[in-house]
C-alpha positions in Angstrom: -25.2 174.8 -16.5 -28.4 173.3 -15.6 -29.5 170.4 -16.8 -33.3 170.0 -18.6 -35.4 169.2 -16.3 -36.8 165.8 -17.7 -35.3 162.9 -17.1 -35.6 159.2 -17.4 -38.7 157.3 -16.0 -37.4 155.2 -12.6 -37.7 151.7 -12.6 -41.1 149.5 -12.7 -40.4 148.4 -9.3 -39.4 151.8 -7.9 -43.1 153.3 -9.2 -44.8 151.0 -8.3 -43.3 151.3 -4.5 -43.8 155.1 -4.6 -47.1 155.0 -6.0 -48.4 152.5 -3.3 -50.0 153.7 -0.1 -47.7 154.6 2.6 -48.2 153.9 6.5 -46.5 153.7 9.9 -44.7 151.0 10.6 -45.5 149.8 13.8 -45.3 146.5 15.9 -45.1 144.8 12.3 -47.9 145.9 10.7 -48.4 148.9 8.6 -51.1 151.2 9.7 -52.4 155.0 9.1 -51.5 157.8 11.4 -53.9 157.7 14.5 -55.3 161.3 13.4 -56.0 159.3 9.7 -53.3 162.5 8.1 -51.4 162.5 5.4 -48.9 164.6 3.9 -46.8 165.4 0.5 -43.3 164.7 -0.6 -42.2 166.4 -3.4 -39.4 166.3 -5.8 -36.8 168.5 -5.0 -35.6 168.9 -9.0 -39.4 170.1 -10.5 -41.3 170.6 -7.1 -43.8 168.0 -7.9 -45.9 165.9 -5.3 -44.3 162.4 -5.7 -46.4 160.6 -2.9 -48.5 161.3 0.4 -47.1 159.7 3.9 -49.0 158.9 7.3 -48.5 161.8 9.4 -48.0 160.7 12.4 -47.9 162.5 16.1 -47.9 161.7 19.7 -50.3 159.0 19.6 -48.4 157.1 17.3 -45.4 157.4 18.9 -47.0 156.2 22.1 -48.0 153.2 20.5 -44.6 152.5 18.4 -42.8 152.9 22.0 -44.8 150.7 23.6 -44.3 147.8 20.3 -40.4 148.4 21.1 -40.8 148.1 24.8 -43.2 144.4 24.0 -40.2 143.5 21.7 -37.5 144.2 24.1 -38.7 142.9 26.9 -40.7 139.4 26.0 -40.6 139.2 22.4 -38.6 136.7 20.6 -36.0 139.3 20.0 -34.3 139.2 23.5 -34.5 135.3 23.5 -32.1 135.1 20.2 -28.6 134.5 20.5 -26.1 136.9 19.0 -25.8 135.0 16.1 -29.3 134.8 15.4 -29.0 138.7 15.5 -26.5 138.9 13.1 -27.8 136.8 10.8 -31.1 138.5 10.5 -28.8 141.8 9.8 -26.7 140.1 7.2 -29.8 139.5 4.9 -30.8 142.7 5.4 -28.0 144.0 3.7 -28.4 141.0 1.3 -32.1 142.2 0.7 -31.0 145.3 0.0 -27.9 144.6 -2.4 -30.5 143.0 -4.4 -32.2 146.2 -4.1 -29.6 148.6 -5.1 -30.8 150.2 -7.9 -35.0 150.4 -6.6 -33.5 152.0 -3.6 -30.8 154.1 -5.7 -33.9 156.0 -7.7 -36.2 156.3 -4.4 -33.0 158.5 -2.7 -33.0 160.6 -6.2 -36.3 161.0 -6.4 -37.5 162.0 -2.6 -34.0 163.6 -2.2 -33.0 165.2 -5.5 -29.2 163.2 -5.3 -27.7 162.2 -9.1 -29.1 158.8 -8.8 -25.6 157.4 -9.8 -24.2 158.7 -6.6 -26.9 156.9 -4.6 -26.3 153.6 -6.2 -22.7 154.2 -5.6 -22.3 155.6 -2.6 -25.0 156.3 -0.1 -27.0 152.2 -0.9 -23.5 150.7 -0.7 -22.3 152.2 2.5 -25.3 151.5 4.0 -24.9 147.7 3.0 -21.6 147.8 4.3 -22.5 149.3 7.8 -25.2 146.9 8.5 -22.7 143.8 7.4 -19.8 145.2 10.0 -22.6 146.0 12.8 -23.6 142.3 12.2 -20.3 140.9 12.9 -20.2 142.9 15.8 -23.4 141.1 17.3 -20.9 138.2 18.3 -18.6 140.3 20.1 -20.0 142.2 22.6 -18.1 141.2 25.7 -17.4 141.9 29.2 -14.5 141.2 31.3 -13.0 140.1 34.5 -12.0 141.8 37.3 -9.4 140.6 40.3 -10.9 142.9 42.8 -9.2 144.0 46.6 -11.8 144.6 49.4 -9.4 146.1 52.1 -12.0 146.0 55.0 -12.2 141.8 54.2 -9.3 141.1 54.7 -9.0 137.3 53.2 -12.0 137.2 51.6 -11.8 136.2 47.9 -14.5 137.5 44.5 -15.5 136.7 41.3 -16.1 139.7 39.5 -17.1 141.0 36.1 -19.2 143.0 33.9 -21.5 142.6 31.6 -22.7 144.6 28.5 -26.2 144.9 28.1 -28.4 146.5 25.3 -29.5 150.2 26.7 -33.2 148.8 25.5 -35.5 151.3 23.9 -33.9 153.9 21.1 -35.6 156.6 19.7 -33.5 157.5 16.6 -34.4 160.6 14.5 -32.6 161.1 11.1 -32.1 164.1 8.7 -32.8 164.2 5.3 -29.7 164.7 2.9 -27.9 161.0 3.4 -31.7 159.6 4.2 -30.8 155.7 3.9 -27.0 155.5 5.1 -28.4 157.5 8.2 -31.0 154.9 9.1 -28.4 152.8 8.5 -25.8 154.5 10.6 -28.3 154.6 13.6 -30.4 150.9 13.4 -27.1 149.2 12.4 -25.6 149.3 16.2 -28.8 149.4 18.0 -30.0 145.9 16.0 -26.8 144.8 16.9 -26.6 145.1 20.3 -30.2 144.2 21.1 -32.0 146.8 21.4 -35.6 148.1 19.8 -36.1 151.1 18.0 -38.3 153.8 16.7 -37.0 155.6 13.9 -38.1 159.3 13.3 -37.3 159.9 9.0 -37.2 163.4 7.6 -40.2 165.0 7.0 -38.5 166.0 3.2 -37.3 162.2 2.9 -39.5 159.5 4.5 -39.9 157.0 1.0 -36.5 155.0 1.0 -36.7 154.1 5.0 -40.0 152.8 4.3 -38.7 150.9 1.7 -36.1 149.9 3.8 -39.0 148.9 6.4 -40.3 146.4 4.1 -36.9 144.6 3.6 -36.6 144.7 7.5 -39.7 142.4 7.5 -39.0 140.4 4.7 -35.7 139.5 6.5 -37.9 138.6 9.1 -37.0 141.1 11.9 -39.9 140.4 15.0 -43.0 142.3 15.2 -42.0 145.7 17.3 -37.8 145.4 16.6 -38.2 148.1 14.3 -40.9 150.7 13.9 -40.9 153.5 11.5 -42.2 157.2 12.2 -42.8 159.4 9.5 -44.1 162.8 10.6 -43.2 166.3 11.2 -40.2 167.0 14.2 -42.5 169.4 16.1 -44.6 166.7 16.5 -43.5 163.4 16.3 -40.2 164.4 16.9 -40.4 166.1 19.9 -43.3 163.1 21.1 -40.1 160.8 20.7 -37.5 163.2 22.7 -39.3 163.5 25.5 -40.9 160.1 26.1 -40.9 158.7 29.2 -40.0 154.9 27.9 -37.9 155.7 25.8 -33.8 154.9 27.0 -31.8 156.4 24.7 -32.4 158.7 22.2 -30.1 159.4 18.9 -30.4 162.5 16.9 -28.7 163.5 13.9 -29.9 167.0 12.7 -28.8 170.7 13.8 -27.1 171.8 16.7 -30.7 174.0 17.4 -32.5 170.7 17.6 -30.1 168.7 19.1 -30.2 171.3 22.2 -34.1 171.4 22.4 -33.6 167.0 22.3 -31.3 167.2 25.3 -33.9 169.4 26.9 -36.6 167.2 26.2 -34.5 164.0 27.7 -33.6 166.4 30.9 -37.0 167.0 31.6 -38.6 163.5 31.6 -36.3 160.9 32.6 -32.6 161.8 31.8 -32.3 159.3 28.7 -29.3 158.7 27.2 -28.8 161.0 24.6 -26.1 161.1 21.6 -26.1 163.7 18.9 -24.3 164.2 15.6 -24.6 167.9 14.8 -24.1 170.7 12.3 -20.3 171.7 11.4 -18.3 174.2 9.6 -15.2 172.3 9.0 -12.2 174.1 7.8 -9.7 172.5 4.8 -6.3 174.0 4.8 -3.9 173.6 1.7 -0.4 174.5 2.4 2.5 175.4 0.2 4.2 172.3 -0.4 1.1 170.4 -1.0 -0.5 168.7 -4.8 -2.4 171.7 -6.2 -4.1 169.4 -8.6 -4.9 166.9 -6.0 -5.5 169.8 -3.2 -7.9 171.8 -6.2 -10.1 168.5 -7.1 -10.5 167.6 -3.4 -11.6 171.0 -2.3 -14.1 170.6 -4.5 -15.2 167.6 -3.5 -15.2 168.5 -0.3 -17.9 171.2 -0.3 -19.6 170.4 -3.7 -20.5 166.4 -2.9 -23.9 166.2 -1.9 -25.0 169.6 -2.8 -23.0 170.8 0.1 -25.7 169.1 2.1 -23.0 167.5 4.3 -22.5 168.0 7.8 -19.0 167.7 7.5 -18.5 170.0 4.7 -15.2 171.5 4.1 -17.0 174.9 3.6 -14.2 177.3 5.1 -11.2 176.8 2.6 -7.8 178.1 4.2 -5.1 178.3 1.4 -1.1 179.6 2.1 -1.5 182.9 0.1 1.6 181.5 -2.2 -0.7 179.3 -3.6 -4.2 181.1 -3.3 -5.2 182.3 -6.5 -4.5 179.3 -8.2 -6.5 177.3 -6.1 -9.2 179.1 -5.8 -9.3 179.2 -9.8 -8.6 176.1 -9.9 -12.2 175.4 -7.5 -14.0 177.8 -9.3 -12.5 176.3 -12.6 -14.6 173.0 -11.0 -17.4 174.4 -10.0 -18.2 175.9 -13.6 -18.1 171.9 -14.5 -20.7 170.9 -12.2 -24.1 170.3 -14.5 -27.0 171.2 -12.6 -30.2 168.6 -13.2 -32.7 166.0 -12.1 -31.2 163.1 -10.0 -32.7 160.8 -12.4 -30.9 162.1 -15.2 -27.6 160.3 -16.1 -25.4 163.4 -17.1 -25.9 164.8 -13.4 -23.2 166.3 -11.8 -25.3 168.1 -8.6 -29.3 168.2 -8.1 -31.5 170.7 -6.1 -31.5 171.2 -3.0 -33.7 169.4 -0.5 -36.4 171.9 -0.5 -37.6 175.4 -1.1 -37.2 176.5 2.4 -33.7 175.2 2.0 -32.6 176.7 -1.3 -34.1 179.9 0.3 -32.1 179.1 3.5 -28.6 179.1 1.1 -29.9 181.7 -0.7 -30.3 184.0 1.9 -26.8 183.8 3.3 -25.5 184.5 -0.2 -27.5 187.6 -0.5 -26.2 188.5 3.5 -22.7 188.1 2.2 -22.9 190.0 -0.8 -24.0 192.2 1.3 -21.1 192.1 4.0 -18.8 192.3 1.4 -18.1 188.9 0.0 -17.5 188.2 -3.8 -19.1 185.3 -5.9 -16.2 184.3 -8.0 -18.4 181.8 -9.8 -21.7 180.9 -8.6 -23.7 183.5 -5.9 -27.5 182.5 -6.5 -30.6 180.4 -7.2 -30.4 178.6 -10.5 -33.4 179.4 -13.0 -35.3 176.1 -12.4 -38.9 175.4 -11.2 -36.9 172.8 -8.9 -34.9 173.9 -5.6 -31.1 174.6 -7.5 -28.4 176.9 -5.9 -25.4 177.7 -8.4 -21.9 175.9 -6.8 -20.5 179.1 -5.2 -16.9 180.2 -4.3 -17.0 183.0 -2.2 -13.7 185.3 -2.0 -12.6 188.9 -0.2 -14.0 187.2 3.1 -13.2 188.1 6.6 -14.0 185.9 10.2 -16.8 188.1 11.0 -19.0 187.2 8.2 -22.2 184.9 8.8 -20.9 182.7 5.9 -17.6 182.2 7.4 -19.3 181.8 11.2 -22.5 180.1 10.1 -23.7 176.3 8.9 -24.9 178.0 5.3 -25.6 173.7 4.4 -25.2 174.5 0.8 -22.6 174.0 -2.0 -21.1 177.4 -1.0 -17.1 177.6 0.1 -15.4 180.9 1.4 -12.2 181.2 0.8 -9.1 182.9 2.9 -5.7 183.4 2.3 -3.4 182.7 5.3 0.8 183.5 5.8 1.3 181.4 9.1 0.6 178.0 10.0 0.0 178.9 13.7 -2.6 181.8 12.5 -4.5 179.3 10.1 -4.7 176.6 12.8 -6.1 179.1 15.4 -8.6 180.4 12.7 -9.8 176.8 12.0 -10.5 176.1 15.5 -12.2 179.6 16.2 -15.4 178.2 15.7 -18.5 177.0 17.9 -18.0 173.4 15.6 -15.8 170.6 15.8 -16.9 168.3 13.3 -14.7 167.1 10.5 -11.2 169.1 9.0 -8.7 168.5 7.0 -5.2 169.0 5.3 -2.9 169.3 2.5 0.4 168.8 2.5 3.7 166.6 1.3 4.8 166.6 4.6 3.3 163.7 6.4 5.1 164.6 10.2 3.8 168.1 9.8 0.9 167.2 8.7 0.2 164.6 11.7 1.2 167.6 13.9 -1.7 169.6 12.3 -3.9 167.2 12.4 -3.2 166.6 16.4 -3.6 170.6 16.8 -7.2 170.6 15.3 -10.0 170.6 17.2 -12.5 167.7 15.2 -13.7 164.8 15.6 -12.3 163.2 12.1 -9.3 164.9 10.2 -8.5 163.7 6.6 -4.8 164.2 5.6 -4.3 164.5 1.6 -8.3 163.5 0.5 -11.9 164.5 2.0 -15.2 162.6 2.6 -13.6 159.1 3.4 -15.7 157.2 5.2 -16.3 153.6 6.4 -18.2 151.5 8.9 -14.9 150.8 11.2 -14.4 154.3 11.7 -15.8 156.8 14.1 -17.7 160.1 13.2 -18.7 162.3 15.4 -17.8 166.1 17.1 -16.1 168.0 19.3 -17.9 171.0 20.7 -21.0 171.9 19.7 -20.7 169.3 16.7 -22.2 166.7 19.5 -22.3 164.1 21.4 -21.2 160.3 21.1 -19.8 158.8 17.6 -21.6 156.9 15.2 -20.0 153.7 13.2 -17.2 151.9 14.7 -17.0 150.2 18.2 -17.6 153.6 19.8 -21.1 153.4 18.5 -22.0 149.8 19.6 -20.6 151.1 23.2 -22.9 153.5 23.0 -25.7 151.3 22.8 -25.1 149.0 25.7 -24.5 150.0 29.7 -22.1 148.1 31.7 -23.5 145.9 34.9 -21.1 144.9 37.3 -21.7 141.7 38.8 -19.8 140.1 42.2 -19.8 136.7 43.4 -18.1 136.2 47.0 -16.4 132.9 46.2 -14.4 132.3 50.2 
């Protein structure tokens, strides 16, 4: 069912912010692209031009890098204590609690997300990820090591190590969680003191720049944090392969991410951590809740559009239990309401784009054709915005592109399976290793499971859980690196080791 496509006018506050002019932000001030271009955003639920955005390229790039570099190395911001950093960080996220709604109906808008979600999930965890990366500023230690020199013989060290801030990040973010993933990726680099310039989506630049305007109301130092927006082939690849630039974080497809590493190869061998595409399988054995197993299954490839990374878009069900479950998802699916973000009865909006929906599209078409059966769903909605139909696929086999491929869409194919050995082998036959997960009232054997699959995060008995403390991130070609928890602040800093011959 979709949804009409009017919905309720946003917020004074929120037009007026996306009806202002919108620059680079660079060294603290805001400025046009170099090149004085502009392009459109659109929304994603009618295909309307919402706003026009500095285009920026190399040249801007050049000059955001060498603001971060200023700020890193003489600026105020390597003079403050940790504290000082935290603090700053904390009212961020206080700026931005007070924000929650105004930043809630930018996402819908630019993105095409049920504005409800936003305001509920993707603003909140954001708020919450900069709050734990500012405790973190405080704890950043080294340690102490009792060293043995065998060739002097007597003599006696001091040892230890620092951690030190890797210094200038280039951090380039996708467009379907646009907020929580400038978030995820300035939340450990503010922390550990370094400077940054952030690379938004093309699709989805508005809420970061709204975000760059709380960063200097919070009173961040000219240069901490500069803000890109701009096309990947340009100002993209301009970051990746800058010669200043120490690190560089990338959250996008596994194609990019390999043309990224390239580009770090090639010019100075930065530091480079990557959070890549996935096809993440969710097995439901016999003995597990049906009703639990059904409603999570959905949730797990319908949340977001199916615009998740992390999506559990291969379901694996013990054929005992098959039928029923894949009713029972299809049952869901028929639920979903398709309709403007802004609209409150919103179960799922469009996708990101038209080359996206044509993108999902096509793979449904290419397994129709191969053989595969829409039991509810299949195609493009009739909209003039970007809407693909929730989509069970059935009568599947491993050699199909939409069991093999990223589709990146709410589309899940579903197999049968007899033996838990055969499923687990299936699951991990796959160039991916990002997310999986499992259903069952067996906890040992589920552990077990979870130890055999090959993914960076496994949920037992729910899907989609996430928080600041914990780790995400892939195995294989699902990347490099983890974001949130300590693992991403270690991936911020380098170690020094420092000795001190004491007698």
């Amino acid at each position: 069912m979709i949804l009409t496509t009017t919905a309720p006018v946003a917020r004074r506050e929120t037009q007026a912010f996306i009806d202002q002019q919108h620059q680079l932000l660079i060294d603290g001030q805001w400025m046009p692209a170099a090149s004085g271009k502009t392009f459109e955003v659109t929304n994603p639920a009618d295909g309307k031009t919402i706003a026009e955005v500095a285009e920026g390229d190399k040249a801007d790039v050049d000059k955001a890098v060498a603001a971060a570099r200023r700020a890193f190395e003489t600026g105020p911001w390597p003079a403050m204590t940790a504290s000082e950093r935290g603090k700053l960080i904390w009212k961020l996220a206080d700026l931005m609690e007070q924000h929650i709604e105004e930043l809630a109906e930018i996402e819908s808008l630019d993105n095409g997300k049920p504005k409800a979600v936003a305001a509920a999930a993707d603003v909140p965890l954001a708020i919450d990820l900069f709050r734990y990366m500012a405790g973190w500023s405080t704890k950043i230690e080294g340690t102490t090591i009792p060293i043995s020199v065998p060739y002097l013989e007597g003599a006696e060290f001091h040892s230890y190590t620092l951690r030190e801030p890797v210094g200038v990040v280039g951090q380039i973010i996708p467009w379907n969680f646009p907020i929580l993933m400038a978030a995820w990726k300035l939340g450990p680099a503010l922390a550990t003191g370094c400077t940054v310039v952030l690379k938004v989506a093309e699709e989805t630049p508005l809420s970061a720049l709204r975000l760059g305007h709380l960063i200097q109301e919070a009173g961040f130092p000219p240069g901490v944090v500069n803000i890109i927006t701009g096309f990947g082939e340009t100002a993209g690849a301009a970051l990746s392969a800058h010669p200043d630039v120490d690190k560089i974080a990338f959250t996008g497809s596994t194609e990019v991410g390999k043309l990224i590493v390239k580009a770090a190869g090639d010019t100075n061998l930065k530091k480079v951590t990557l959070e890549l595409g996935g096809k993440s399988p969710n097995i439901i054995l016999p003995d597990a809740d049906i009703s639990a197993a059904i409603s999570g299954a959905a949730n797990a490839i319908f949340f977001n559009h199916g615009q998740c990374c992390c999506a559990g878009s291969r379901l694996f069900v013990h054929r005992s239990q098959y039928d029923q479950v894949v009713e029972g998802v299809a049952a869901e699916a028929s639920k979903i309401k398709l309709g403007p973000g802004m609209h409150p009865d919103t179960n799922m909006g469009p996708m990101v784009s038209r080359i996206q929906q044509d993108r999902v599209c096509g793979y449904l078409d290419i397994g129709m054709q191969e053989g595969a059966k829409a039991l509810v769903g299949g195609k493009r909605a009739d909209s003039s915005g970007y809407f693909v139909e929730p989509t069970v696929l059935v009568d599947t086999h491993a050699e199909m592109k939409v069991i093999r491929e990223e589709i990146f869409g709410p589309v899940v194919a579903a197999v049968p399976f007899d033996d838990i050995d055969e499923v687990i082998a299936t699951a991990n036959d796959t160039i991916y290793g990002l997310a999986a997960a499992v259903w069952t009232k067996d906890i040992s054997h589920g552990h077990r499971i979870a130890k055999r699959l090959k993914a960076g995060t496994v949920w037992m008995n729910c899907y989609n859980v996430f928080d600041a403390s914990l780790p995400f991130g892939g195995y294989k070609q699902s990347g490099w690196g983890r974001e949130m928890g300590y693992e991403a602040i270690s991936l911020y800093t380098q170690t020094k080791a420092v000795t001190l011959q004491i007698g």
